[in-house]
Each structure stands twice: as C-alpha cells, then as structure tokens.
N, CA, C and O atoms as a printed pandas DataFrame, in Angstrom:
     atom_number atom_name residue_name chain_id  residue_number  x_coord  y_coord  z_coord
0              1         N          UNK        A               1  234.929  -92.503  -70.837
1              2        CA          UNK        A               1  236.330  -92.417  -70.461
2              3         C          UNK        A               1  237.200  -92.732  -71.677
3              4         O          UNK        A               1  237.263  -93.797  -72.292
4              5         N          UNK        A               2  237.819  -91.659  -71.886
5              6        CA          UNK        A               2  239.314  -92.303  -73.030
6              7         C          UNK        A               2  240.074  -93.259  -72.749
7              8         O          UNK        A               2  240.717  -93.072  -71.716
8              9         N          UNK        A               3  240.284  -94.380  -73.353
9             10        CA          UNK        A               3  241.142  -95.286  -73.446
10            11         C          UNK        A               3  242.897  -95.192  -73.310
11            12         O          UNK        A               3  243.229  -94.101  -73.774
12            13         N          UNK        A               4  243.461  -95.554  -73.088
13            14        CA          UNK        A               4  245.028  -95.054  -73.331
14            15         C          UNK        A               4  245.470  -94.851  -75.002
15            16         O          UNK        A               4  246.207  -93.999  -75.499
16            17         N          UNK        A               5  244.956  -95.621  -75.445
17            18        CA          UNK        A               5  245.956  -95.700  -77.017
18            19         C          UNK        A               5  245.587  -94.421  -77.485
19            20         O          UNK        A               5  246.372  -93.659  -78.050
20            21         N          UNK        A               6  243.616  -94.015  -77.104
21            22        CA          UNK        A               6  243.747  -92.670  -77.184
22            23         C          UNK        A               6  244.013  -91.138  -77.067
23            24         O          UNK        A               6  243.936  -90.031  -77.598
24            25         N          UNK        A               7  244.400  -91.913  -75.934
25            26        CA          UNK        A               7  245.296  -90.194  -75.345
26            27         C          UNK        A               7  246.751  -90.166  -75.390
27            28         O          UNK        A               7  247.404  -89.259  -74.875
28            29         N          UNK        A               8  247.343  -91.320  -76.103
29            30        CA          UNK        A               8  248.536  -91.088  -76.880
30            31         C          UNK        A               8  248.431  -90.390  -78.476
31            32         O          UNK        A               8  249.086  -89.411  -78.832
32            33         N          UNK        A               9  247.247  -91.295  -79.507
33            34        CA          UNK        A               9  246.841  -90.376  -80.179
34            35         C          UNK        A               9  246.769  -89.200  -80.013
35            36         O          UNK        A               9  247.503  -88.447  -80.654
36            37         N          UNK        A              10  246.193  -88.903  -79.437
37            38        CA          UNK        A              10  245.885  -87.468  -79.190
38            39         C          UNK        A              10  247.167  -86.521  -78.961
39            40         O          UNK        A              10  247.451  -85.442  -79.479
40            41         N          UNK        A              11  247.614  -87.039  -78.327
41            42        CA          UNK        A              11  248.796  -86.414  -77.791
42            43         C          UNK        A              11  249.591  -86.496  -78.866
43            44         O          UNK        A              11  250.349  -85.565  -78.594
44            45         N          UNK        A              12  250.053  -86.999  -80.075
45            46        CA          UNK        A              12  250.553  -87.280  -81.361
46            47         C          UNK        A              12  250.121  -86.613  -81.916
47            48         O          UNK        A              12  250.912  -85.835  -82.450
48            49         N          UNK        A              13  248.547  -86.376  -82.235
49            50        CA          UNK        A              13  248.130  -85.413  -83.002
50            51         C          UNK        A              13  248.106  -83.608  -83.009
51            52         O          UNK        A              13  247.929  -82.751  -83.876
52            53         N          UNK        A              14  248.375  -83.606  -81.602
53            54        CA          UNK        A              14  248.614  -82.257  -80.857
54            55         C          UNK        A              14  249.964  -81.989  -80.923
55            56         O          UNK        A              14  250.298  -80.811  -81.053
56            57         N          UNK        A              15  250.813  -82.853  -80.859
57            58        CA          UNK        A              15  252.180  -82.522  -81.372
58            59         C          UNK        A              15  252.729  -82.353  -82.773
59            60         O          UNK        A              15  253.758  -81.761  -83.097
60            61         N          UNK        A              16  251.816  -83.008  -83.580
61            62        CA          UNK        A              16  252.497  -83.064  -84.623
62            63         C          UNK        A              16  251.481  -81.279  -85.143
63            64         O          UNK        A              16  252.225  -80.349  -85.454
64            65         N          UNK        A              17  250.416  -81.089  -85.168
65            66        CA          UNK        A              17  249.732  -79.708  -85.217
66            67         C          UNK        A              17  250.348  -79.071  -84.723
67            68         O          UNK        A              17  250.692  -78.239  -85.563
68            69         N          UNK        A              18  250.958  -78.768  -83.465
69            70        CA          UNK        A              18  251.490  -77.237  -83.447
70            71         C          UNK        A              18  253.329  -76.894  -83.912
71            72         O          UNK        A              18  253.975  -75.851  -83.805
72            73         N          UNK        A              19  253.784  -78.434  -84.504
73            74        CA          UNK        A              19  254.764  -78.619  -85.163
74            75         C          UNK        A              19  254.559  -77.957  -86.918
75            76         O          UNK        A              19  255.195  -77.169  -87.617
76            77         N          UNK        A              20  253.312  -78.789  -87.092
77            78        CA          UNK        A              20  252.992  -78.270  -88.368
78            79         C          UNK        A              20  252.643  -76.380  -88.798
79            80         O          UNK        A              20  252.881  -75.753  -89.830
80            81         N          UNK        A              21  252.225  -76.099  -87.944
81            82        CA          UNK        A              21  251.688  -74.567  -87.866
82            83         C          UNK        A              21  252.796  -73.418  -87.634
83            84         O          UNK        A              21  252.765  -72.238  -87.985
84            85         N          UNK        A              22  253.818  -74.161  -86.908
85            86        CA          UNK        A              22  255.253  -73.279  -86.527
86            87         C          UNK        A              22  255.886  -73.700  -87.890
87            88         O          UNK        A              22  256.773  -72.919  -88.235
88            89         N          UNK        A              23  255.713  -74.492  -88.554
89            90        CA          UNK        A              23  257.174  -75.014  -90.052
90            91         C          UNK        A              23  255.992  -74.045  -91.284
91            92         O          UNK        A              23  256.458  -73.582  -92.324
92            93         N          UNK        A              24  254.806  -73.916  -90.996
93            94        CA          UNK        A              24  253.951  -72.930  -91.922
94            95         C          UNK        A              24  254.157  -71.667  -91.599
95            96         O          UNK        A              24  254.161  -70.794  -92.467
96            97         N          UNK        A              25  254.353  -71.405  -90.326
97            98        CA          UNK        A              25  254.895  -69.775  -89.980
98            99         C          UNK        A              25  256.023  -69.200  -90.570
99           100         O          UNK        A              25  256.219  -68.099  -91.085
100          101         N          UNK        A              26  256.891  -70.421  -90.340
101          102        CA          UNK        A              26  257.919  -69.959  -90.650
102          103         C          UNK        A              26  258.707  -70.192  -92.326
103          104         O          UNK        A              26  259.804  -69.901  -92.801
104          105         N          UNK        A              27  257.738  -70.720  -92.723
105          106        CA          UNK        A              27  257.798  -70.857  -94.160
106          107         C          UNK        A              27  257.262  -69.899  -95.094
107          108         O          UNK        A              27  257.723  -69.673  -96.212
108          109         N          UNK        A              28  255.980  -69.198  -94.419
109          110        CA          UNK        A              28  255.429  -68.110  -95.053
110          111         C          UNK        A              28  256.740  -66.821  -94.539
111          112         O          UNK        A              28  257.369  -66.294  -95.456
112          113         N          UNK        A              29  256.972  -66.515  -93.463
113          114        CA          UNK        A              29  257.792  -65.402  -93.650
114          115         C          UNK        A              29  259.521  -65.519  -94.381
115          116         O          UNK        A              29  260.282  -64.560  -94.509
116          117         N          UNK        A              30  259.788  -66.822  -94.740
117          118        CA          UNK        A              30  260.658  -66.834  -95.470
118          119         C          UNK        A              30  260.060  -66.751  -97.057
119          120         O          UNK        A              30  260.838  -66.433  -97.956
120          121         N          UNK        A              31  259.195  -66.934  -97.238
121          122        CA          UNK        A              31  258.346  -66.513  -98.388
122          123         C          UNK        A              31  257.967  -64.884  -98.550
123          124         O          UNK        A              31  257.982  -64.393  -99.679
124          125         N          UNK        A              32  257.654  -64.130  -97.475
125          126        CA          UNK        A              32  257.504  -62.869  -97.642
126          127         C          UNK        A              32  259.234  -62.534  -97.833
127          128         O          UNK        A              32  259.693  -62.077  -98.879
128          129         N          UNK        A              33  259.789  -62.749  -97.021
129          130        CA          UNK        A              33  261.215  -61.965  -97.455
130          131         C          UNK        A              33  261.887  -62.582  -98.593
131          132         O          UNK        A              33  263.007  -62.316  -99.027
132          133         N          UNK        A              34  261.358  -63.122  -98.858
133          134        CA          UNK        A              34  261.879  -63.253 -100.902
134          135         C          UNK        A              34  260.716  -62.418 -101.414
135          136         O          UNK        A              34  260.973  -61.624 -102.318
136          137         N          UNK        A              35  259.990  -62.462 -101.147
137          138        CA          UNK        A              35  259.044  -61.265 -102.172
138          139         C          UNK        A              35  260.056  -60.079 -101.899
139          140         O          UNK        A              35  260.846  -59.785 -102.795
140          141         N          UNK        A              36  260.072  -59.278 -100.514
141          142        CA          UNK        A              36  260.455  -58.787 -100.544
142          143         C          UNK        A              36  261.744  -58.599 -100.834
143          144         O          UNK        A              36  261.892  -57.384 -100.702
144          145         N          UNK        A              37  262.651  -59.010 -101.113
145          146        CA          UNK        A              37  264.104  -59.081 -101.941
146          147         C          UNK        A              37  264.029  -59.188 -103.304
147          148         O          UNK        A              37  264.996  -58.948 -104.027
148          149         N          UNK        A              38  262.573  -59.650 -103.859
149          150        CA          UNK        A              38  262.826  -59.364 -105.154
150          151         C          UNK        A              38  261.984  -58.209 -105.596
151          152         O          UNK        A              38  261.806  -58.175 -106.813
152          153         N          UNK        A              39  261.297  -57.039 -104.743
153          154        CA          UNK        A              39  260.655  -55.857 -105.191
154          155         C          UNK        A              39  261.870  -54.842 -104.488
155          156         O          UNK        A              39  261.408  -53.796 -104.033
156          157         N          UNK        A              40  263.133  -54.995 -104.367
157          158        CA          UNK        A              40  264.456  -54.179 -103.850
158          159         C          UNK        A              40  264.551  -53.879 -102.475
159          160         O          UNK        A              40  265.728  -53.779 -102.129
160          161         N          UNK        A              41  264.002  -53.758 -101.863
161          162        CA          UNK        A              41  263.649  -53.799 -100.151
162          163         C          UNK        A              41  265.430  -54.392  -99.585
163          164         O          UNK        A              41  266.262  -53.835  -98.869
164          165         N          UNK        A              42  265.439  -55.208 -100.020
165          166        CA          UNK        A              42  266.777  -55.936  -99.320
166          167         C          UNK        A              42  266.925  -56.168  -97.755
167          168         O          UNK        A              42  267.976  -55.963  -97.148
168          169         N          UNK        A              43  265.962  -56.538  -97.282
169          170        CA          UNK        A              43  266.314  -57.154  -96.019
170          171         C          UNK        A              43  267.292  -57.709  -96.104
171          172         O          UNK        A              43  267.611  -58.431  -97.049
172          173         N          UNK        A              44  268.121  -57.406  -94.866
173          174        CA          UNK        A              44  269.685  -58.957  -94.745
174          175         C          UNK        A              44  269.095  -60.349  -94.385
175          176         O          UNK        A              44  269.546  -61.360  -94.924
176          177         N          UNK        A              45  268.030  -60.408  -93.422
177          178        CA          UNK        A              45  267.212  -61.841  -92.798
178          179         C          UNK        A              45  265.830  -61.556  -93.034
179          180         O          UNK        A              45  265.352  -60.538  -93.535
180          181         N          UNK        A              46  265.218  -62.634  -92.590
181          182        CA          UNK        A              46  263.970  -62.721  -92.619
182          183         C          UNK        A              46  263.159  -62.143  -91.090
183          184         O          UNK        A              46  263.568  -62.614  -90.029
184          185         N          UNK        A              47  262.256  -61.334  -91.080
185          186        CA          UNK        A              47  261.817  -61.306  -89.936
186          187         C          UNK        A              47  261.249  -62.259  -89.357
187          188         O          UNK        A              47  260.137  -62.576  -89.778
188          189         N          UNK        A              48  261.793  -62.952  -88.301
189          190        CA          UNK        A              48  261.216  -63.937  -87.770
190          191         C          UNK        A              48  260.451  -63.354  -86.504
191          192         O          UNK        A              48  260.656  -62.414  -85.735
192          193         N          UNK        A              49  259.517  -64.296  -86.630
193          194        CA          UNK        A              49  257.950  -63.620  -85.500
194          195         C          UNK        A              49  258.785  -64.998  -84.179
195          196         O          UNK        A              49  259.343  -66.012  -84.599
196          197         N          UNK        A              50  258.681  -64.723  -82.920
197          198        CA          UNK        A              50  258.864  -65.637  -81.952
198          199         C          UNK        A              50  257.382  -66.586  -81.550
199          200         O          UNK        A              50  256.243  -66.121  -81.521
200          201         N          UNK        A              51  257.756  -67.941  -81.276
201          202        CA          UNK        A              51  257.204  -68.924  -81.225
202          203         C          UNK        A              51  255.646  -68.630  -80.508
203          204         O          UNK        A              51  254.578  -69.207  -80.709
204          205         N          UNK        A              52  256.018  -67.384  -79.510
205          206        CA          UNK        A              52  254.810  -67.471  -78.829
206          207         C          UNK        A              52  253.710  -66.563  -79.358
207          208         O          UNK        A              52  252.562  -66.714  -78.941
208          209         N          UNK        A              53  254.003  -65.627  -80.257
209          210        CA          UNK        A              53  253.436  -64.479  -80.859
210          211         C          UNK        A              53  251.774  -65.719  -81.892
211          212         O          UNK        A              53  250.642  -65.386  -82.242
212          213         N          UNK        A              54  252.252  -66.573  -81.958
213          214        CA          UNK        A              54  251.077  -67.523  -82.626
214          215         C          UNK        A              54  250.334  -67.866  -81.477
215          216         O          UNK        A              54  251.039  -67.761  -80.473
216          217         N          UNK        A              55  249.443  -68.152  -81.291
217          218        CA          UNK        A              55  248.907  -68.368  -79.467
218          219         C          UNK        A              55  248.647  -70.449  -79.236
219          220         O          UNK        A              55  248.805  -71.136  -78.227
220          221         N          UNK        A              56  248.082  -70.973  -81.095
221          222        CA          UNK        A              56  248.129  -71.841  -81.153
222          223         C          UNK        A              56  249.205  -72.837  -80.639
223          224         O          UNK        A              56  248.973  -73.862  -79.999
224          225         N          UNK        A              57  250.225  -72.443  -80.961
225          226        CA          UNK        A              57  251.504  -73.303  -81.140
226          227         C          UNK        A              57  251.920  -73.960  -79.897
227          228         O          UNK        A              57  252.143  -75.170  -79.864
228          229         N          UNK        A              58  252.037  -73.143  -78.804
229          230        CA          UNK        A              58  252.189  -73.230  -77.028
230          231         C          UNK        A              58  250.887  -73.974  -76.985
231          232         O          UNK        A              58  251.051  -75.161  -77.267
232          233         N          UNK        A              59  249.728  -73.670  -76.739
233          234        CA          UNK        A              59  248.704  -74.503  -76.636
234          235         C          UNK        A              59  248.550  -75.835  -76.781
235          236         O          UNK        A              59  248.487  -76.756  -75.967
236          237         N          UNK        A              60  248.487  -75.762  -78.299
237          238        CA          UNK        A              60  249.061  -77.767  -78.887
238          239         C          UNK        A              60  249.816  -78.087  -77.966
239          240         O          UNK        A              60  249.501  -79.032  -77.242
240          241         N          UNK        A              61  251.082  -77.336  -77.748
241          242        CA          UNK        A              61  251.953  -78.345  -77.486
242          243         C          UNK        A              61  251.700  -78.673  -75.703
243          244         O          UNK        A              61  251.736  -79.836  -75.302
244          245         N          UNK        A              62  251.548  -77.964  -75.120
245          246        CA          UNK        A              62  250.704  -78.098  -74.006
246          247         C          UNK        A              62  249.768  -78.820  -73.562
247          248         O          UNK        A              62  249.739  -79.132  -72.372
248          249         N          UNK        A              63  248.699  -79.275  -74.559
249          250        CA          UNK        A              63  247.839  -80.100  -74.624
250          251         C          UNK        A              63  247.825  -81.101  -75.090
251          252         O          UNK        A              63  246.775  -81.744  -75.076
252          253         N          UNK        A              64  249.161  -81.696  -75.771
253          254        CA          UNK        A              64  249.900  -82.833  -76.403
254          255         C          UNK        A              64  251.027  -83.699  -75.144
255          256         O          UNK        A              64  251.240  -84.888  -74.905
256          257         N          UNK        A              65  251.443  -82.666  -74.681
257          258        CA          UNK        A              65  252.165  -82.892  -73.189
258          259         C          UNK        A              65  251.516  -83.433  -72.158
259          260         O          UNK        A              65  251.937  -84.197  -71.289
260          261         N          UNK        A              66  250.031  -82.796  -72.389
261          262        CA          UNK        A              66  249.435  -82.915  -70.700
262          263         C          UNK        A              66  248.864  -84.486  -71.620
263          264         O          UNK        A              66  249.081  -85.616  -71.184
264          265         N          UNK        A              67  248.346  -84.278  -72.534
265          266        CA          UNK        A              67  248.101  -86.589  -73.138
266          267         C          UNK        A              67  249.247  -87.186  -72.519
267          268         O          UNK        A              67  249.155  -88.085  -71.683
268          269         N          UNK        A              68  250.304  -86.703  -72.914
269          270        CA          UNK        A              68  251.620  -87.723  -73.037
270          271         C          UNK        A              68  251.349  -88.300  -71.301
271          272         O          UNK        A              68  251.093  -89.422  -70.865
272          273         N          UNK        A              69  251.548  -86.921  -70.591
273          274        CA          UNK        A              69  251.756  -87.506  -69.053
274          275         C          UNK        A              69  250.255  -88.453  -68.728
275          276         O          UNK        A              69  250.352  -89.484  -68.062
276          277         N          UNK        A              70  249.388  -88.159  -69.070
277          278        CA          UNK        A              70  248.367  -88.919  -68.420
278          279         C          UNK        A              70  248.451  -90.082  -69.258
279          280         O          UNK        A              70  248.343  -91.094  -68.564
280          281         N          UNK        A              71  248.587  -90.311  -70.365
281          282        CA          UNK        A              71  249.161  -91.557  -70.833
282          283         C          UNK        A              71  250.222  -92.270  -70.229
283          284         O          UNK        A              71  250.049  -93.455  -69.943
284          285         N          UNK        A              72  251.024  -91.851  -70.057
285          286        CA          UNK        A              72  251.885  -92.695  -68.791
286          287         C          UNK        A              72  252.244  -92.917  -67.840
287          288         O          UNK        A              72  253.144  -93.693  -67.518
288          289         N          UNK        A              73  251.438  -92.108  -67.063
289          290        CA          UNK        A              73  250.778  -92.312  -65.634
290          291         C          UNK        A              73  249.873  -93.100  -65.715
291          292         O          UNK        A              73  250.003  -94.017  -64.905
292          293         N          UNK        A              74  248.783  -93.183  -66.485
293          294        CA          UNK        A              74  247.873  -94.578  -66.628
294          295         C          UNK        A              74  248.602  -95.648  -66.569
295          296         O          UNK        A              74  248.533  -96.544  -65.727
296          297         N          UNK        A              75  249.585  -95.527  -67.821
297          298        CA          UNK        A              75  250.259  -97.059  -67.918
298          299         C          UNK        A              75  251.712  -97.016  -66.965
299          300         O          UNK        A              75  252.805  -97.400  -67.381
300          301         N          UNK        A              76  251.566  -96.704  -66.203
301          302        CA          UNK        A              76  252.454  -96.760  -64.936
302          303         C          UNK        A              76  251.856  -97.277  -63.786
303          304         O          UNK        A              76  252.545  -98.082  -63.160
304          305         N          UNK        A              77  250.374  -96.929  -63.206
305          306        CA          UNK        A              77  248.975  -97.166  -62.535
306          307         C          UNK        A              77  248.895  -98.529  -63.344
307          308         O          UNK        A              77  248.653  -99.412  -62.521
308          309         N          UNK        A              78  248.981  -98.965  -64.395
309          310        CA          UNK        A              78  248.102 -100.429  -64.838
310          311         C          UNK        A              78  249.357 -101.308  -64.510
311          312         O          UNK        A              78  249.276 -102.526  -64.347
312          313         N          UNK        A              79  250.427 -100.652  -64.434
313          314        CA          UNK        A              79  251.919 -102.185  -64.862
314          315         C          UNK        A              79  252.228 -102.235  -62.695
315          316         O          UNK        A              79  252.726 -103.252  -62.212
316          317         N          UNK        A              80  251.972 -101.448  -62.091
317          318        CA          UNK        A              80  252.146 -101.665  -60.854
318          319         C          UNK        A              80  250.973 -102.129  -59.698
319          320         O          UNK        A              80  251.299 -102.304  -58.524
C-alpha cells in the first residue's frame, strides 16, 4: 500500500511532467518559427499545436489529479 506523503509525491511529480513537456512543446515550435523566419517563410505567429494533440500532457495531469484527490481523501479519512 502507498503511504500518503507518497501519493502526494507522485502527484507532484505528475504535475510538474506534463507541465514540463507542454513548456518543451511549446518552446520547440517557437523555435521552429524562428527557423522559419529566418529562411524567409515569414509566418506572422507561431503555429501553435493545442494542448491535447500531445496525448501525454492530459494524462499526467490526470494522473497527478487523481494522487492529489486520494491524497486528501486519505487525510480527510485519518483527521475525522
């Protein structure tokens, strides 16, 4: 059985991963549209891909959520 402190971990670590993977998404396509602005292309913006088009990102955070609640439903169950 997981402990509580660990399924807050967890839930920290699942949040902060699909945080990290969306600020890399979106860092690489602001990286492609400077390539592309400097081979003449001239996009006005960057194409931005939507959050769910990554399949990871929803997931984490889903599975960082579902820690959080059973983490404090445990410690809601232990303080009553």
């Amino acid at each position: 059985m997981i402990d509580r402190k660990t399924k807050l971990i967890f839930g920290l670590v699942f949040l902060l991963a699909s945080g990290f993977l969306y600020t890399m998404e979106r860092l690489n396509r602001y990286i492609y549209w400077f390539a592309q602005t400097s081979t003449g292309e001239f996009p006005t913006n960057p194409d931005m891909q939507l959050i769910y088009q990554n399949l990871f990102i929803p997931v984490f955070l889903l599975i960082s959520i579902l820690f959080f609640i059973w983490y404090f439903y445990e410690s809601w169950q232990h303080n009553n």
